[in-house]
C-alpha positions in Angstrom: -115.5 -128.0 -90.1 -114.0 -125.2 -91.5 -111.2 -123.1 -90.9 -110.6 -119.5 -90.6 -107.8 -117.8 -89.8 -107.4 -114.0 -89.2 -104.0 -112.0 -88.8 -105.0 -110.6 -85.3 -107.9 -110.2 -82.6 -109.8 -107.3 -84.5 -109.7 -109.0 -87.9 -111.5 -112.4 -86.0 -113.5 -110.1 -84.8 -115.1 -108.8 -88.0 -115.2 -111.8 -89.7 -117.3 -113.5 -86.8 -119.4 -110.3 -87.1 -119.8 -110.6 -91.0 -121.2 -113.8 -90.3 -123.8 -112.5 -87.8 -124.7 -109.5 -90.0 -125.5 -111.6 -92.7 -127.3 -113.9 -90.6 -129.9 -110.8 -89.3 -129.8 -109.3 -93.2 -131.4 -112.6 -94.1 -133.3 -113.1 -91.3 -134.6 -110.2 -89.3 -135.8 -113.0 -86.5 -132.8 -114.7 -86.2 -132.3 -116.5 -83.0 -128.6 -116.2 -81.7 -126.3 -118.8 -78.9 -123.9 -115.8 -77.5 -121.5 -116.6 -75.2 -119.1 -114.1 -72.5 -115.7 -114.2 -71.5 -112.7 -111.7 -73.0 -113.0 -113.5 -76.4 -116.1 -112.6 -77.5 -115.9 -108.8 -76.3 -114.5 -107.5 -79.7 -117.1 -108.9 -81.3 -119.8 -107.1 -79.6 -118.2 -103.9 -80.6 -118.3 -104.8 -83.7 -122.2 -105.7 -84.0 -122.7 -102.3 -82.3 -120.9 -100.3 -84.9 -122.7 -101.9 -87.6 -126.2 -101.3 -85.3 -125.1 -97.6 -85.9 -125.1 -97.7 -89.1 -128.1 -100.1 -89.4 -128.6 -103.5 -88.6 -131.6 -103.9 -87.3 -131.8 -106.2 -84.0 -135.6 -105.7 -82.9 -136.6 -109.2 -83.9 -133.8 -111.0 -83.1 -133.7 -114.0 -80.0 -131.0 -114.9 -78.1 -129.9 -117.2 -75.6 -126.6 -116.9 -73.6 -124.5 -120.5 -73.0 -124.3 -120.0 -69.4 -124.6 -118.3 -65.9 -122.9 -118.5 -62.9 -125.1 -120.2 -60.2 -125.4 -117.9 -56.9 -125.5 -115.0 -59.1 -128.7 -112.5 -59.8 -128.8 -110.9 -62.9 -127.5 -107.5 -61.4 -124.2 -108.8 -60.4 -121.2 -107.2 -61.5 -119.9 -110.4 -62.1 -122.9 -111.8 -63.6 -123.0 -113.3 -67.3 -126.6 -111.2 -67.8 -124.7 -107.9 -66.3 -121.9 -108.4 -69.1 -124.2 -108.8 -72.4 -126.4 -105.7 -71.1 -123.0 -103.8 -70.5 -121.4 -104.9 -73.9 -124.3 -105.4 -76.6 -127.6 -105.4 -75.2 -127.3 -102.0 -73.7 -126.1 -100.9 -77.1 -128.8 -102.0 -79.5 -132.3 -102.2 -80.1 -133.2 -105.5 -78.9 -136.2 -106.2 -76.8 -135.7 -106.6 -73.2 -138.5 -109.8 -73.9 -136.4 -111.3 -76.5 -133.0 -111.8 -74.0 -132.8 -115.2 -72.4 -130.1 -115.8 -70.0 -130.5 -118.7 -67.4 -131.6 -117.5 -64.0 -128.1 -117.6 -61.5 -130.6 -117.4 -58.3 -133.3 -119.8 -60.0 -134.5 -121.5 -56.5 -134.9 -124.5 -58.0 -132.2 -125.5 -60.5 -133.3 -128.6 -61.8 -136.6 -126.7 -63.0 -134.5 -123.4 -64.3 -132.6 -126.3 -66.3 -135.5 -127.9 -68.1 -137.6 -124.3 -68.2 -134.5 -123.0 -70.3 -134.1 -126.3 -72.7 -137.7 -125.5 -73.5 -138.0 -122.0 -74.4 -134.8 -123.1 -77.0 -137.5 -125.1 -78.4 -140.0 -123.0 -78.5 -138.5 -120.2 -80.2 -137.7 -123.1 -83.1 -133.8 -123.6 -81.8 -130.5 -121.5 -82.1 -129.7 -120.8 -85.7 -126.1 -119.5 -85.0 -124.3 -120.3 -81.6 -121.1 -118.2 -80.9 -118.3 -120.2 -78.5 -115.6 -119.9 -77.3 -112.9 -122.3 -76.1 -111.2 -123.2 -72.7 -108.0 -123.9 -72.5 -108.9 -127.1 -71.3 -111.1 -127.5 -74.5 -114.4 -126.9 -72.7 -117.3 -125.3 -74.2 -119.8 -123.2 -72.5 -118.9 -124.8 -69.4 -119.0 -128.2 -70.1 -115.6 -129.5 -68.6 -113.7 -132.4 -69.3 -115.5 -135.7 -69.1 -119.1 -134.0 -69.7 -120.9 -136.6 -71.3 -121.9 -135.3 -75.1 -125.3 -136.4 -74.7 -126.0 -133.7 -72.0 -128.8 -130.9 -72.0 -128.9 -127.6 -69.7 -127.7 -128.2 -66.3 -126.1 -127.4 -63.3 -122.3 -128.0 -63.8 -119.3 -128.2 -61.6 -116.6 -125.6 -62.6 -113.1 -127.0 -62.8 -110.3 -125.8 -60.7 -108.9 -124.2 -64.1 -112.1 -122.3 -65.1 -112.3 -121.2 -61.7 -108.3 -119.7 -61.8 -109.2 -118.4 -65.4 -111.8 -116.7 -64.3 -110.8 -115.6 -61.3 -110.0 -111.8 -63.3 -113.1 -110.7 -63.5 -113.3 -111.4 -59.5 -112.2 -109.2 -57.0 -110.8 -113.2 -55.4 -110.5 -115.8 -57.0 -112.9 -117.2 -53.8 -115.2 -115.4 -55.0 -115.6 -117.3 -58.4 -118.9 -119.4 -57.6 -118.0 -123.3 -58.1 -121.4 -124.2 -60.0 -122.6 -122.6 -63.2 -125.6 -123.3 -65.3 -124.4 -124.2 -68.9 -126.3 -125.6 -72.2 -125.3 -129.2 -72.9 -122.9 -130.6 -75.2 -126.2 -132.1 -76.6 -127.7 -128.6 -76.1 -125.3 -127.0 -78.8 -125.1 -130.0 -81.2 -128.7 -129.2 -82.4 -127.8 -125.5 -83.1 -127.8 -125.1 -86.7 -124.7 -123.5 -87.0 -121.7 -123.1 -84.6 -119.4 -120.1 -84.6 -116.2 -121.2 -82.6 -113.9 -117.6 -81.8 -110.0 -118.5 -80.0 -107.4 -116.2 -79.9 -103.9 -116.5 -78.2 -101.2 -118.8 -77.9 -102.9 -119.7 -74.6 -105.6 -121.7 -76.6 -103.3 -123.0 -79.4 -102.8 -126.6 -77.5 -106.6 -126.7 -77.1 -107.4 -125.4 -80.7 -105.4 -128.2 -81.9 -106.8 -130.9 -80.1 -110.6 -130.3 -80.8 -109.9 -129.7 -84.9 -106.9 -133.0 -85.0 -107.4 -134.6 -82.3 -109.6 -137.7 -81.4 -113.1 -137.0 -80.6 -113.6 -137.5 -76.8 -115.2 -136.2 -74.2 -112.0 -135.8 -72.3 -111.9 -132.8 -75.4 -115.4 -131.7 -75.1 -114.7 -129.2 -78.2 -113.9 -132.1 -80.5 -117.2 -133.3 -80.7 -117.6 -130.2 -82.9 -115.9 -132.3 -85.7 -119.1 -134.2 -86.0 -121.4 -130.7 -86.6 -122.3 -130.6 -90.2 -121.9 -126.7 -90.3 -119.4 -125.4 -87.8 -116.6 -122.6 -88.4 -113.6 -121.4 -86.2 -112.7 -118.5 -86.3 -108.8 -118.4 -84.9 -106.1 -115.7 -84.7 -102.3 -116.5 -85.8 -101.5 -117.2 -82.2 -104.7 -119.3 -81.7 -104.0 -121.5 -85.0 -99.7 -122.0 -84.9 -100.3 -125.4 -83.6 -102.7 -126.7 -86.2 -100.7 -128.5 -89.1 -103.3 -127.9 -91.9 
């Protein structure tokens, strides 16, 4: 695992950016794990400046971690409504080329399996961009998600739901069930991007990179991915003692 640490937000943002520039410069059909959230937003501005002045995205893939369950894809609130406001609206990718799971899939089970194979067949995620709860979940794999788990149909925990709860006009109106790739899911991606910034995720920083791998820390399992980077502002990183 390794360890980066950046003086504010704007600086983790470019350096998460450098990475995925490099990434597309080497391979024009890179497939990308993006995730949403506040953390990730600087980011996106960052790949559409360097769009501007160049990088090509018309052969890239991507898949998004998650989706709230409930949700179409025109939502406000949705997860597909916030990558086609902050990045897919504001680059050449192909409409084809998006995958987001389906929030108002009728049948979840099969929206599940259908999204863990269209991962495989576009060859798996080369780079997977996460970011961290402050109760150490990924995607939205809560506490106690088992680390051999695929796509699925998750509970949200009362945390997520009050973290969340922003980009809501209520926090009732957070839905309780989200799709979200599986610990499992992100383990086989061939590189893992990690992005935390804010005292607010210092205590969970600390316990995925120190702490004991558990599933009670679903983020610590990334100690055990052979090519994994966070990517951590001051804030993010003051409780790490390396």
């Amino acid at each position: 695992m390794q360890i980066k640490i950046a003086k504010d937000y704007a600086e983790m943002s470019r350096l998460a950016a450098d990475m995925i520039s490099r990434l597309i410069e080497d391979r024009p059909d890179a497939v990308l794990g993006l995730a949403t959230g506040s953390t990730p937003v600087g980011l996106y501005e960052e790949l559409v400046k360097r769009h501007k002045a160049g990088l090509d995205f018309s052969r890239v893939t991507t898949f998004n971690l998650d989706e709230y369950y409930g949700l179409h894809g025109e939502h406000p609130a949705s997860y597909n409504y916030y990558m086609w406001e902050h990045l897919f609206g504001k680059i050449n990718i192909s409409q084809e080329k998006v995958n987001l799971p389906n929030g108002a899939a009728p049948d979840p089970e099969e929206e599940c399996r259908r999204y863990e194979d269209k991962i495989a067949a576009a060859g798996g995620i080369d780079l997977q961009i996460l970011g961290i709860g402050s109760n150490a979940h990924i995607g939205f794999n809560e506490p106690g998600t088992p680390f051999g788990s695929v796509t699925s149909l998750v509970k949200l925990a009362p945390a997520t739901i009050q973290a969340n709860a922003r980009f809501f006009e209520r926090e009732e109106d957070v839905p309780r069930k989200a799709f979200s790739m599986g610990i499992k899911s992100i383990m086989r991606c061939r590189s893992i991007v990690l992005l935390a910034n804010g005292e607010g995720k210092a205590d969970a920083v600390a316990a995925a990179v120190q702490g004991p791998v558990t599933e009670e820390v679903p983020a610590s399992v990334l100690q055990l991915h052979p090519n994994c980077t966070f990517i951590l502002d001051e804030a993010a990183a003051k409780k790490l003692s390396c």
